[in-house]
C-alpha positions in Angstrom: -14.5 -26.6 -21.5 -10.9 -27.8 -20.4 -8.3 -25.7 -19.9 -6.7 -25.7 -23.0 -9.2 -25.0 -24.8 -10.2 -22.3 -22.6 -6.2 -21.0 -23.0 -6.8 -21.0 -26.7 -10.6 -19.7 -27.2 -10.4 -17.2 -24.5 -7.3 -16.4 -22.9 -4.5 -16.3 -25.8 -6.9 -13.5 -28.0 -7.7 -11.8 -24.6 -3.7 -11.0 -24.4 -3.1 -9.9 -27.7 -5.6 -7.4 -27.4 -4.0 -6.7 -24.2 -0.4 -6.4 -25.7 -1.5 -4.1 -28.4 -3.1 -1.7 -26.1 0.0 -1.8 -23.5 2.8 -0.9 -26.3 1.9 2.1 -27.2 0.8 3.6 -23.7 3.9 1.9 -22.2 5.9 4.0 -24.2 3.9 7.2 -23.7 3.9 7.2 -19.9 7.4 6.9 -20.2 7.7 9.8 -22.3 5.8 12.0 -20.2 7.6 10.6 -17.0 10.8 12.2 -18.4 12.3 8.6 -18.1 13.9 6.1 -20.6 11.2 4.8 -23.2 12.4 1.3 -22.1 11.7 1.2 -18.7 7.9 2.1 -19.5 8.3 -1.4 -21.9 10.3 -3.2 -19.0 7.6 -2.4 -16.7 4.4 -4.1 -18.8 6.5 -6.9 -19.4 7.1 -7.2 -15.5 3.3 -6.6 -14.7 1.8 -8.7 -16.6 4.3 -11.6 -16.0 5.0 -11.0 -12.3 2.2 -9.4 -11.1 -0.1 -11.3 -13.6 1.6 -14.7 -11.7 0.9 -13.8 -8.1 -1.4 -11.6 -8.5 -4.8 -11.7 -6.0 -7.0 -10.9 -9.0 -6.8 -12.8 -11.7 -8.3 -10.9 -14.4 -6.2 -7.6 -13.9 -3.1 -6.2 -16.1 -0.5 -4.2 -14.6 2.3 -2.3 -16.1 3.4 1.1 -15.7 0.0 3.6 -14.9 -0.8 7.4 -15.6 -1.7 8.1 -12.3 1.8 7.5 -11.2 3.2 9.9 -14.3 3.2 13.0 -12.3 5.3 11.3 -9.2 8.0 9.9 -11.3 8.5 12.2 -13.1 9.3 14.4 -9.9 11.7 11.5 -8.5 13.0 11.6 -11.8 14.0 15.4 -11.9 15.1 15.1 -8.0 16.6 11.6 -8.0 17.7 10.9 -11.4 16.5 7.9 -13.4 18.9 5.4 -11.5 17.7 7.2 -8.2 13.8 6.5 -9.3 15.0 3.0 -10.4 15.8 2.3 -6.6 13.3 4.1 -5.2 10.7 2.2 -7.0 12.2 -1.2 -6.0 12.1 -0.1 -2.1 8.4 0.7 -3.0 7.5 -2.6 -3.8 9.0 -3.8 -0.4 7.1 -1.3 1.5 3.6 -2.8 -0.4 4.8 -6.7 0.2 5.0 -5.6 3.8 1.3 -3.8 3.3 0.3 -7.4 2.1 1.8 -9.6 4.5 0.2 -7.4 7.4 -3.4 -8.0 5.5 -3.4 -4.2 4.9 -5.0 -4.4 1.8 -8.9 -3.1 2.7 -7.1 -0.6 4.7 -5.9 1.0 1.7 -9.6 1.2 0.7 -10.6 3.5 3.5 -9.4 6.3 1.8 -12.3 8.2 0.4 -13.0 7.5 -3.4 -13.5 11.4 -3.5 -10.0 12.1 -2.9 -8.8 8.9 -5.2 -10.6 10.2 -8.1 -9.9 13.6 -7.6 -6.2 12.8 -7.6 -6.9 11.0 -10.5 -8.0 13.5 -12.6 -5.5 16.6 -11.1 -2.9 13.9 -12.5 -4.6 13.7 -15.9 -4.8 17.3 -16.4 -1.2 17.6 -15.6 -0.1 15.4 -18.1 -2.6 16.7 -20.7 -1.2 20.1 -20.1 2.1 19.0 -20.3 1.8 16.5 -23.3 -0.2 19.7 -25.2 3.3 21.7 -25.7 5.2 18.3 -26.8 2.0 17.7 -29.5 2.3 21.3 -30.3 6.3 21.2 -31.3 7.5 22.7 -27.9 9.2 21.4 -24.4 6.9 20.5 -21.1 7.4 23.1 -18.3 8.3 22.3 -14.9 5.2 22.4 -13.6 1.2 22.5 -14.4 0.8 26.2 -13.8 3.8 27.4 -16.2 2.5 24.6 -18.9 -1.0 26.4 -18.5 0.8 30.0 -18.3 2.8 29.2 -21.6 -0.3 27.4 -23.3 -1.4 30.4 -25.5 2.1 31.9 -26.6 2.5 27.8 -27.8 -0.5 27.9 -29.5 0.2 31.0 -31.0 3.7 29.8 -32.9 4.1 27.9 -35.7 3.5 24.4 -35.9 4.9 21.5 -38.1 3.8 18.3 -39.3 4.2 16.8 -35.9 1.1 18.8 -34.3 -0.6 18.1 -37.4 0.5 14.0 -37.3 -0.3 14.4 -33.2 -4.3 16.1 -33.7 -4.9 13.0 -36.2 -4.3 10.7 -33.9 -6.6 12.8 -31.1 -9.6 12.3 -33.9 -9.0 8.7 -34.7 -9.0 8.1 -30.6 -11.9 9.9 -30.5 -14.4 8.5 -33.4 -12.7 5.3 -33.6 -14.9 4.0 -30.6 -17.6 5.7 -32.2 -17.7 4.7 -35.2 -16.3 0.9 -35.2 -17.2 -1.6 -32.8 -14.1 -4.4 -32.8 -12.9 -5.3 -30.0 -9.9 -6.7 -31.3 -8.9 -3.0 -32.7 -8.6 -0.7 -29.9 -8.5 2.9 -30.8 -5.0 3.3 -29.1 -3.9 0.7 -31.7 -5.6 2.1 -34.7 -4.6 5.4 -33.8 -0.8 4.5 -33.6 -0.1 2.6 -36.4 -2.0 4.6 -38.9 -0.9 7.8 -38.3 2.6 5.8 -37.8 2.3 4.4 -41.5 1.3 7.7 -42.9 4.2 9.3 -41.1 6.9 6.8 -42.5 5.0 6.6 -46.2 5.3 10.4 -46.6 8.5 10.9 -45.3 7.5 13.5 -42.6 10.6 14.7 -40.8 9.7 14.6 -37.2 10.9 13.1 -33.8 10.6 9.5 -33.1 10.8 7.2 -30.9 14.2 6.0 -30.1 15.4 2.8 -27.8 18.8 1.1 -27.4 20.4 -1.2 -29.8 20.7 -4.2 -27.4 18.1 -3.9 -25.1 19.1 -6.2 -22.8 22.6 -4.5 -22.3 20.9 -1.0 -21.6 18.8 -1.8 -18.8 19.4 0.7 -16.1 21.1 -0.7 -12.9 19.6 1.2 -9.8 21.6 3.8 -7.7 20.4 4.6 -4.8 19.6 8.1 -4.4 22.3 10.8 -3.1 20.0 12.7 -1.5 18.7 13.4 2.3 16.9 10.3 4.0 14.1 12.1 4.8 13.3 13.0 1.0 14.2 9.8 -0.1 11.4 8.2 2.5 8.7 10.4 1.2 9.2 9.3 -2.2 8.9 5.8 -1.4 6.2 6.0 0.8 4.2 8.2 -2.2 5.3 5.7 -5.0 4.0 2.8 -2.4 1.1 4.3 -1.4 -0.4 5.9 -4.4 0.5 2.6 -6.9 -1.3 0.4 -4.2 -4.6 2.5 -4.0 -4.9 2.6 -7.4 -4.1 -1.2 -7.8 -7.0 -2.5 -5.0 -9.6 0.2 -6.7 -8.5 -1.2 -9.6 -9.5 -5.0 -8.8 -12.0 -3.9 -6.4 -13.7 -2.1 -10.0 -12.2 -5.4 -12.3 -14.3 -7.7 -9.7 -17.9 -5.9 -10.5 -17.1 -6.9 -14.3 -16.9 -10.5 -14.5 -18.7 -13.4 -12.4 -15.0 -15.6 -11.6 -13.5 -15.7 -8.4 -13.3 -12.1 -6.0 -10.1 -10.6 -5.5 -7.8 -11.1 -2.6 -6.6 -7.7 -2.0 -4.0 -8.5 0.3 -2.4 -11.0 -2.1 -2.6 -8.4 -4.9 -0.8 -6.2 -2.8 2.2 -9.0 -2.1 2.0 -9.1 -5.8 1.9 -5.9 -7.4 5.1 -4.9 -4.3 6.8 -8.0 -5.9 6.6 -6.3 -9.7 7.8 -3.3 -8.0 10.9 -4.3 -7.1 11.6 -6.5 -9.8 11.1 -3.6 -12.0 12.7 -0.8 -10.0 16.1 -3.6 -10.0 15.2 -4.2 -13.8 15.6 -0.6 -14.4 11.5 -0.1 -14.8 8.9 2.3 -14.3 6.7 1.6 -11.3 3.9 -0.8 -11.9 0.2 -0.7 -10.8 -2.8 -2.2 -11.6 -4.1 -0.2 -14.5 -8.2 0.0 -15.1 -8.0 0.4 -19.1 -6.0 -2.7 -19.8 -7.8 -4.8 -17.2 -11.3 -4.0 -18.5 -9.9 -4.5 -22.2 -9.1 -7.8 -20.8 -12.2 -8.7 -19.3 -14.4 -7.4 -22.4 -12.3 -9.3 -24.7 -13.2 -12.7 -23.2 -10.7 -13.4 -20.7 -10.7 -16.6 -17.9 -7.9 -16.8 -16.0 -4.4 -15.4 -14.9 -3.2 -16.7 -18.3 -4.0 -13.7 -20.7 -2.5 -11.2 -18.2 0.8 -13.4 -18.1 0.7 -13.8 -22.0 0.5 -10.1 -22.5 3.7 -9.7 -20.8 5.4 -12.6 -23.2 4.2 -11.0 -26.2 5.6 -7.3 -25.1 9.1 -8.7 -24.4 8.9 -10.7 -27.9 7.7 -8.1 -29.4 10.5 -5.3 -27.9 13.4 -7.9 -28.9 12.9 -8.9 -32.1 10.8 -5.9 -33.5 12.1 -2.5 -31.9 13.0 -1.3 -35.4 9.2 -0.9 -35.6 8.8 0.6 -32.6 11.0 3.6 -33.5 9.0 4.6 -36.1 6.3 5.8 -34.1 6.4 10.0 -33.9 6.8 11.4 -30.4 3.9 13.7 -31.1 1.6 10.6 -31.6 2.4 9.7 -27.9 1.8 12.8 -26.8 -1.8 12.9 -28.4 -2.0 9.4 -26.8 -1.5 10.7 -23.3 -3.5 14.0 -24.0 -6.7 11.8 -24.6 -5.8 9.2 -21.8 -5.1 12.2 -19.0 -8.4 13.7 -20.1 -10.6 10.5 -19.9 -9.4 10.7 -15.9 -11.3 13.4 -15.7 -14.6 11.7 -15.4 -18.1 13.7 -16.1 -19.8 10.6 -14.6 -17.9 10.8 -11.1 -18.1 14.3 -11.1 -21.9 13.8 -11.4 -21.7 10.8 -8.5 -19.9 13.3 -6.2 -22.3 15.9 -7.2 -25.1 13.8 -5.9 -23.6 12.2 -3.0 -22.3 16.1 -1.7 -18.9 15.0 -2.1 -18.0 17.3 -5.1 -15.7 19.5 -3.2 -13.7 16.8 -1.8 -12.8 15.8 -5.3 -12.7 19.2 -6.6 -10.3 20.7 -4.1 -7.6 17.0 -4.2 -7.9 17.3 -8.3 -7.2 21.4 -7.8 -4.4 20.5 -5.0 -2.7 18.2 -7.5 -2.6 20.5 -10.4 -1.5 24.1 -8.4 0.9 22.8 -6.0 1.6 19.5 -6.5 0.1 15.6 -5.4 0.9 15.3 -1.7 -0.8 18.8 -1.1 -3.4 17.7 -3.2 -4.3 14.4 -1.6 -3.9 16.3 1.8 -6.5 19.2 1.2 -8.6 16.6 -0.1 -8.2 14.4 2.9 -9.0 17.7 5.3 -12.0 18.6 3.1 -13.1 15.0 3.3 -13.2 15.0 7.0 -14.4 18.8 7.4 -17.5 17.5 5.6 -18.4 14.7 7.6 -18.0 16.6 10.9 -20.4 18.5 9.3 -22.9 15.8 8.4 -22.4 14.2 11.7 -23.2 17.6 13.0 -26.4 18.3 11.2 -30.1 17.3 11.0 -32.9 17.7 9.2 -35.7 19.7 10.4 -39.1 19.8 8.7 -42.4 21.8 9.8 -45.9 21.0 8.4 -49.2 22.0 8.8 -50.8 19.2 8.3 -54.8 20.2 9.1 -55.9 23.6 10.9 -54.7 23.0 14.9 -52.6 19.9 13.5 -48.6 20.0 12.9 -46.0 17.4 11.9 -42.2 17.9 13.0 -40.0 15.5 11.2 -36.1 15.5 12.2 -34.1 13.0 10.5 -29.9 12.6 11.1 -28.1 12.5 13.9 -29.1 15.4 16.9 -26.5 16.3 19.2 -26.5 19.0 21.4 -24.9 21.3 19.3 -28.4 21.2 16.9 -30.0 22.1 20.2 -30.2 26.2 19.6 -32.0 25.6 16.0 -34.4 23.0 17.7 -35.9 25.0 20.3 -36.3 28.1 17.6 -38.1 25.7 15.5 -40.0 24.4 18.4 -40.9 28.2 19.7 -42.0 28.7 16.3 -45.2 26.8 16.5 -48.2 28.3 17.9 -49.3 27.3 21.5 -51.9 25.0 22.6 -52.1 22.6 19.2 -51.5 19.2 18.4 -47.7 18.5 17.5 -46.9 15.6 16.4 -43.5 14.8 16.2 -42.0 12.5 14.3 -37.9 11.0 14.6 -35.8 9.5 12.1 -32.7 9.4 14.1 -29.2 7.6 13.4 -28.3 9.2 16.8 -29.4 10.8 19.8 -27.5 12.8 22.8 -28.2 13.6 26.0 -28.3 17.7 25.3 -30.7 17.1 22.3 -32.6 14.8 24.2 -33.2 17.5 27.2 -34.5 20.3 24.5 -36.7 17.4 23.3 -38.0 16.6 26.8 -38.0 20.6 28.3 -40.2 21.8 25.4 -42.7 19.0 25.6 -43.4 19.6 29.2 -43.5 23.4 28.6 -45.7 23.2 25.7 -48.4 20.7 27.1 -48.5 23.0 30.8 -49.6 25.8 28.1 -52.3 23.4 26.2 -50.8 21.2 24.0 -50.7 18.2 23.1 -47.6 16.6 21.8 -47.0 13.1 20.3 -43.4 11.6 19.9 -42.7 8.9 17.4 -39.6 7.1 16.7 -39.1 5.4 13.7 -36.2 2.4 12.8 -34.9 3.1 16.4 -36.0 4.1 20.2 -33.5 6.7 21.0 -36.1 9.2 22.8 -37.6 6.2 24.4 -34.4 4.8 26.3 -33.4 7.7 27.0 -36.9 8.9 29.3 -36.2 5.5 30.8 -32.2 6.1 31.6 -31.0 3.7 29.1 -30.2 5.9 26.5 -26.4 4.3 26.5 -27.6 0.5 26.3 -27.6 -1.1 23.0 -29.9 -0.7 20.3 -33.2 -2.3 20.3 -34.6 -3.7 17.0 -35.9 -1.0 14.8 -39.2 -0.9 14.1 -39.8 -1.6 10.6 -37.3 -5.0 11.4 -39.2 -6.0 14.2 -42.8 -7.5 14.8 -45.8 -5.6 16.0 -44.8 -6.6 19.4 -42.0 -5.0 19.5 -43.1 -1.5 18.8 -46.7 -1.5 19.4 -48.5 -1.6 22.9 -50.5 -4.9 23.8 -53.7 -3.0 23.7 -53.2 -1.7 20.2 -52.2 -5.3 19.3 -55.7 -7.2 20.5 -57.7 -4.3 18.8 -55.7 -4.2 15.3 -52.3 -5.0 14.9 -52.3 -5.1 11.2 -54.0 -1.9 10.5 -51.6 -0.2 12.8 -48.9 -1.5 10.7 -50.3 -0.6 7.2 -50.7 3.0 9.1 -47.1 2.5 10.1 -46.2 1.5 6.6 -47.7 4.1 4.5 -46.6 6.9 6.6 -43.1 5.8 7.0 -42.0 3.8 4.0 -44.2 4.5 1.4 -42.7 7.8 0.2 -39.4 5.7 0.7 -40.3 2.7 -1.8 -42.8 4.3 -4.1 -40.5 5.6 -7.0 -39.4 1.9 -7.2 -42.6 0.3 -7.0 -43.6 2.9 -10.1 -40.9 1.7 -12.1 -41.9 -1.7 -11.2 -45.6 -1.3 -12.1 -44.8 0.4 -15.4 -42.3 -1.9 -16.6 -43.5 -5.3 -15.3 -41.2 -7.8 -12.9 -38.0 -8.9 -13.7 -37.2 -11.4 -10.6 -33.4 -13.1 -10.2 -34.7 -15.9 -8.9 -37.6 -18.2 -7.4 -37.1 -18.7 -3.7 -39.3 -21.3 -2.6 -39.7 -21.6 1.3 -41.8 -22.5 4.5 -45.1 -20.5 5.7 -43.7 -20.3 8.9 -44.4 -16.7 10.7 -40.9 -16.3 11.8 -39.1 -16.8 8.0 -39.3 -13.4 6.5 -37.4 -14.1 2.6 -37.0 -10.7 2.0 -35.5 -9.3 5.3 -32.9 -12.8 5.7 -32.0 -12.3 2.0 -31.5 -8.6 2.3 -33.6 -8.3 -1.1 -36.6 -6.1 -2.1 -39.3 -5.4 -4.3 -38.9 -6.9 -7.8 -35.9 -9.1 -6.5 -37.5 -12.7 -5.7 -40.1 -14.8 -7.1 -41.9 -16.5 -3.8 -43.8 -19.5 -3.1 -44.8 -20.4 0.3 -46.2 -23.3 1.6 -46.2 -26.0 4.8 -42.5 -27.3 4.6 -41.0 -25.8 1.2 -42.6 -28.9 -0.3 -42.1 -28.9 -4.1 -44.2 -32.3 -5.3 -42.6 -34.2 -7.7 -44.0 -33.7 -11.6 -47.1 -35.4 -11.6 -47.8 -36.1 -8.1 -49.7 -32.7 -7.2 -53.0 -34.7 -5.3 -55.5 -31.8 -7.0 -52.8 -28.9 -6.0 -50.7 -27.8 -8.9 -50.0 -24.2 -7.7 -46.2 -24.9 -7.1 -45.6 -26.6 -10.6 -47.7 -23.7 -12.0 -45.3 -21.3 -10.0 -42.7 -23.6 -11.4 -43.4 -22.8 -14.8 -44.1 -19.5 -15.0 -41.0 -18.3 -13.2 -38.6 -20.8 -15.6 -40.5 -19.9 -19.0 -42.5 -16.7 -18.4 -39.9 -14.9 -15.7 -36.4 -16.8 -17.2 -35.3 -16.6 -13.8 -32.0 -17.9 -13.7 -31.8 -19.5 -9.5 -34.2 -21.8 -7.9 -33.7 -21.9 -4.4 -35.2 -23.6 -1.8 -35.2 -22.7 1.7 -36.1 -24.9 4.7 -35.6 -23.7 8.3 -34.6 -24.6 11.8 -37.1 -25.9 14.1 -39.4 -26.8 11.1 -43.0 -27.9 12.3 -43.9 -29.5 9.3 -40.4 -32.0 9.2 -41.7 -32.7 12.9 -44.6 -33.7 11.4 -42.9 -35.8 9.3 -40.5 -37.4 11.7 -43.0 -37.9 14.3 -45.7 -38.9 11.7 -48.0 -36.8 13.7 -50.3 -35.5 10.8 -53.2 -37.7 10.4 -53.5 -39.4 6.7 -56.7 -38.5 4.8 -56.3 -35.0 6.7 -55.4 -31.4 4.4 -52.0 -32.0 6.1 -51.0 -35.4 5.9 -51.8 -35.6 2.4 -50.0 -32.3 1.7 -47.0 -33.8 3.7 -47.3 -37.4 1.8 -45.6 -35.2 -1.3 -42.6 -34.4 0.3 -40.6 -38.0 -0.2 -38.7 -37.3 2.2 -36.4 -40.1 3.7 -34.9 -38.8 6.8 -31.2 -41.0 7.1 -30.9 -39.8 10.7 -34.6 -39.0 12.1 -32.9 -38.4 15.6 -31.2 -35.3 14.5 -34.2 -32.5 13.8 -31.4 -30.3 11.9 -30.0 -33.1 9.5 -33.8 -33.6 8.6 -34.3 -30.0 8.0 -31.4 -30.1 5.3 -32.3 -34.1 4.1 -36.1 -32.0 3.4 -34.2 -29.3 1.3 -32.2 -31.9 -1.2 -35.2 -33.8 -1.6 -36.9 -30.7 -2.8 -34.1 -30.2 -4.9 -34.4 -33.5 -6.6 -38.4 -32.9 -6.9 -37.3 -30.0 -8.8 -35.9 -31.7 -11.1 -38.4 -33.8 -12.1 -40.1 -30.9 -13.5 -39.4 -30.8 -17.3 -38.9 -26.7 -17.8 -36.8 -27.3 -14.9 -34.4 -30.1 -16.5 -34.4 -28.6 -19.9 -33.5 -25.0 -18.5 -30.7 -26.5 -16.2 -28.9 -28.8 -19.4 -29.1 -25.7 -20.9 -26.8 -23.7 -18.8 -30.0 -21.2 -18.2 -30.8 -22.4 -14.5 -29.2 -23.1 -11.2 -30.5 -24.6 -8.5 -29.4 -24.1 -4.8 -30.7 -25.2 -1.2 -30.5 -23.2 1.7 -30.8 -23.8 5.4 -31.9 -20.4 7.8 -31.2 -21.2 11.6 -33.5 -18.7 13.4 -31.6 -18.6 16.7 -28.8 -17.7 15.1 -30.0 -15.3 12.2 -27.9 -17.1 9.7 -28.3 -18.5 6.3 -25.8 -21.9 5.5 -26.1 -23.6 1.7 -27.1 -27.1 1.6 -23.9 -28.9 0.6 -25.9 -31.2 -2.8 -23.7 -33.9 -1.5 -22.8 -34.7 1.6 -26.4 -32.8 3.1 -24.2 -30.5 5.5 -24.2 -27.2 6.0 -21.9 -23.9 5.5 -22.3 -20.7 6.0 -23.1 -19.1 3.0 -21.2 -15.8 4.3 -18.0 -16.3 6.1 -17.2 -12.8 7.6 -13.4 -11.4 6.7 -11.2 -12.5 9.4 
């Protein structure tokens, strides 16, 4: 598809949907910022066409965002709107500096808890707030009187505006429900019907009201009479708050689509540079905003283009049809921002956080934000945040079984440091004397004061009798430790490294493997078996065939960081894949072939060869005898090696040729001109634990992860 038509098919409907979701909650955010209505509509233009130019991440939308409502609107009350307007410009230099010093993960760090919980302590601030506007009255200063005043506003009298504002609360509701067009968003729907029915029955409520000459009321920035230090703190807030919510945003845009990642730190330069044009344009702050981004990406959009577009289409649409515009009731913004400041509270996250133990983390930042005010909030959530994983760090897990009469099984999983050491030895003193005790550790961490209760209670408890067995599994902390090494660097865990590594020689020569199945069922069967349920009930659903060598030392799953249900494998001497037709009496790989393309539908074919590769020795050297099992299985390859003297170049000339044996295949060629399959070669060098892609061209290699820098 060529660009223009992509502009035209995808991009230009993308924006419009865009542009009629940004109008109305431009306008609203405003409201409830206690700002001009026109500097919410100068910001969307600003963030899409700014930020949407620079930006890191193509497929987001910025403009003006409710998590920043609650923070302007207390710059506006201290500052003035003029004040704000320079504030928010300094901002966006404070977040191109973020950017330039390749801050932008940083910002990341902070724990989603406390991001989400600020999220929602904003939301129900502005729902409280926007309740007594929909309801006919005035916002109070603050969440706790709105929520004090609530029921004596409930109580009065209320006029067609509170009814005009609950309509729109249904239609935002069922519209979603009930109607499933993308191109008619609920915010849209619910706006300009409930703005048609106002105007056709003449209700006489507030509107919306901007300048006559928009252009000649733009605010010109004054910067802030006020103390430094309170000046500084609103900058910083406005920088830091509108860039967390701008990388979360991409971070969350990124896991929707399949185009290129994000660069965070370039969408940080960006969004700093819609700041300040904004804040000097006379605009609300801009961010990137997680409804309007999604919007875009569901309603088919490609590139940069549609957020850029949106933009274009809100500044047409402000100066040559703001008569429309003022049509719209204030109440029907209100309801807007009621549903949008509730939808922040999220049941989902709640349950996450619930799961994860993180719940009071969010709890106490969304409780912070709404009784005292945002940079309390985020504070109490940051303490809470690191309260709790002193105390995980500080913790274990301590299990006691019975398992047969004069038999016991003590399992401690976590990190044990000394200060665990008190509950160990009363655990320990609880078992009865002169049994078997096997003891079992699942350790992330082991310290020397643990490590001594450990020790002391072994030797006490086998001078009275008993017998006591230590195993360590995924690591050897109690083992370097007895041996003084206990600060030297991780071996390999066990279930990562080969029977050598963790079992004794002896135990090797009698039986290895049955040691490991032993090792396996005790260890990581209870972990896996949920999965490999699910898995036997509802049948295999691989990604991908991975086709590799039989060589010992390639393990697919452990190099691909993959697991059960994930890959499609077929093994053999050399990742040979014969060409269609040429199987010499073996068609297992073209039956493999076929049942993953037209059975499976896998969607990847890859191909794997190796370093140090016995079987392209073979083939260089022409070791393999012909008439033998092995030269006649090696004769398929067709390999032509263009520099035999270089074993690695070979390695990667025996993927491509693979590749093009693939494609002789017919479900393999009709699947690929189809847009169904992709193939891929990959190269795994063993000394160096890496896996490079086989470059389909020039037969080099890169690596197929290049770490950050």
């Amino acid at each position: 598809m060529s660009d223009l038509t992509q502009l035209l098919r995808r991009d230009l409907p993308a924006s419009i949907v865009v542009f009629l979701i940004a109008i109305p909650l431009s306008l609203g955010i405003a409201a409830a910022s206690g700002a001009p209505l026109f500097a919410g509509l100068v910001a969307a233009v600003v963030g899409g066409v700014v930020a949407g130019a620079l930006g890191g991440a193509p497929l987001q939308v910025s403009g003006p965002a409710a998590g920043l409502t609650v923070i302007v609107a207390g710059a506006v009350a201290d500052f003035g709107f003029a004040g704000t307007a320079a504030i928010v410009a300094v901002a966006g230099l404070v977040q191109i500096l973020l950017g330039a010093s390749r801050l932008g993960r940083a910002a990341l760090a902070l724990s989603p808890a406390v991001v989400h919980g600020m999220l929602a302590g904003i939301g129900l601030v502005i729902a409280l707030s926007q309740v007594h506007v929909l309801l006919g009255g005035a916002p109070q200063s603050s969440a706790w009187h709105n929520l004090r005043d609530l029921p004596a506003q409930i109580a009065t009298h209320h006029g067609l505006s509170a009814g005009l504002g609950l309509l729109t609360i249904a239609i935002l509701i069922l519209w979603p429900r009930l109607v499933r067009i993308s191109l008619l968003p609920a915010a849209l729907v619910a706006v300009v019907s409930v703005t048609v029915l106002a105007h056709v029955t003449g209700a006489d409520v507030a509107r919306v009201r901007l300048p006559d000459e928009p252009l000649a009321e733009l605010v010109t920035p004054v910067w802030p009479d006020a103390p430094l230090r309170q000046i500084t703190v609103a900058v910083l807030t406005i920088a830091l708050v509108a860039s967390v919510e701008s990388l979360l945003s991409a971070v969350a845009v990124d896991r929707m689509h399949d185009g290129p990642r994000a660069n965070l730190n370039r969408e940080l330069v960006a969004q700093g540079t819609a700041n300040t044009v904004s804040g000097l344009l006379g605009g609300l702050p801009v961010t990137g905003v997680i409804v309007r981004s999604s919007t875009n990406v569901a309603a088919g959009a490609r590139t940069r283009a549609s957020a850029i577009m949106h933009g274009v289409w809100v500044a047409g649409f402000v100066l040559l049809c703001a008569g429309l515009l003022e049509r719209i009731p204030m109440a029907v913004l209100a309801a807007v921002l009621i549903v949008v400041g509730l939808r922040l509270v999220s049941l989902a996250q709640i349950r996450t956080y619930a799961r994860h133990r993180e719940l009071p983390t969010y709890l106490v930042t969304a409780l912070g934000v709404v009784a005292v005010d945002l940079l309390t909030g985020v504070a109490l959530g940051m303490v809470t945040a690191a309260v709790l994983i002193l105390w995980r760090l500080t913790r274990c897990e301590i299990r006691t079984v019975q398992r047969a009469p004069g038999q016991w099984l003590v399992t401690i999983s976590g990190t044990l440091a000394f200060i665990e050491s008190a509950r160990l030895a009363r655990e320990f003193a609880a078992l009865p004397e002169g049994e078997e005790v096997d003891v079992e550790l699942h350790l992330d961490y082991l310290d020397h004061g643990a490590f001594e209760t450990i020790r002391d209670w072994r030797e006490a408890y086998q001078k009275a009798g008993g017998q006591v067995r230590i195993r360590e599994v995924h690591d050897s902390w109690f083992s370097r430790a007895t041996s003084g090494r206990l600060g030297e660097a991780k071996s390999t865990p066990r279930l990562l490294g080969s029977w050598s590594r963790w079992q004794s020689l002896d135990l090797q020569r009698r039986d290895a493997m049955a040691a490991g199945i032993a090792e396996f069922e005790r260890t990581v069967a209870p972990l896996v078996r949920p999965h490999l349920a699910t898995l036997a009930r509802d049948g295999q659903r691989p990604e991908q065939l991975f086709i590799t060598c039989a060589d010992s030392r390639v393990v697919p799953n452990l190099i691909t960081g993959s697991g059960p249900g994930d890959l499609f494998c077929v093994r053999n001497v050399g990742n040979l894949v014969p060409a269609h037709g040429r199987s010499s009496g073996d068609a297992s790989v073209g039956a493999a072939i076929e049942y993953a393309v037209d059975v499976l539908g896998v969607t990847t074919i890859t191909v794997c060869g190796h370093s140090g590769c016995g079987a392209v020795r073979a083939l260089i050297s022409g070791a393999a005898a012909p008439g033998s099992s092995l030269g006649d299985w090696l004769a398929l390859a067709g390999t032509e090696f263009t520099d035999p003297a270089d074993e690695e170049r070979c390695c990667t000339d025996n993927v491509l040729q693979q590749l093009a044996n693939l494609r002789t295949h017919p479900v393999v060629r009709a699947a690929e001109a189809a847009g169904r399959l992709r193939l891929t070669g990959m190269y795994f060098d063993l000394a160096e634990a890496r896996m490079y892609e086989v470059d389909p061209l020039l037969g080099a290699h890169r690596p197929v992860h290049t770490p950050a820098a």
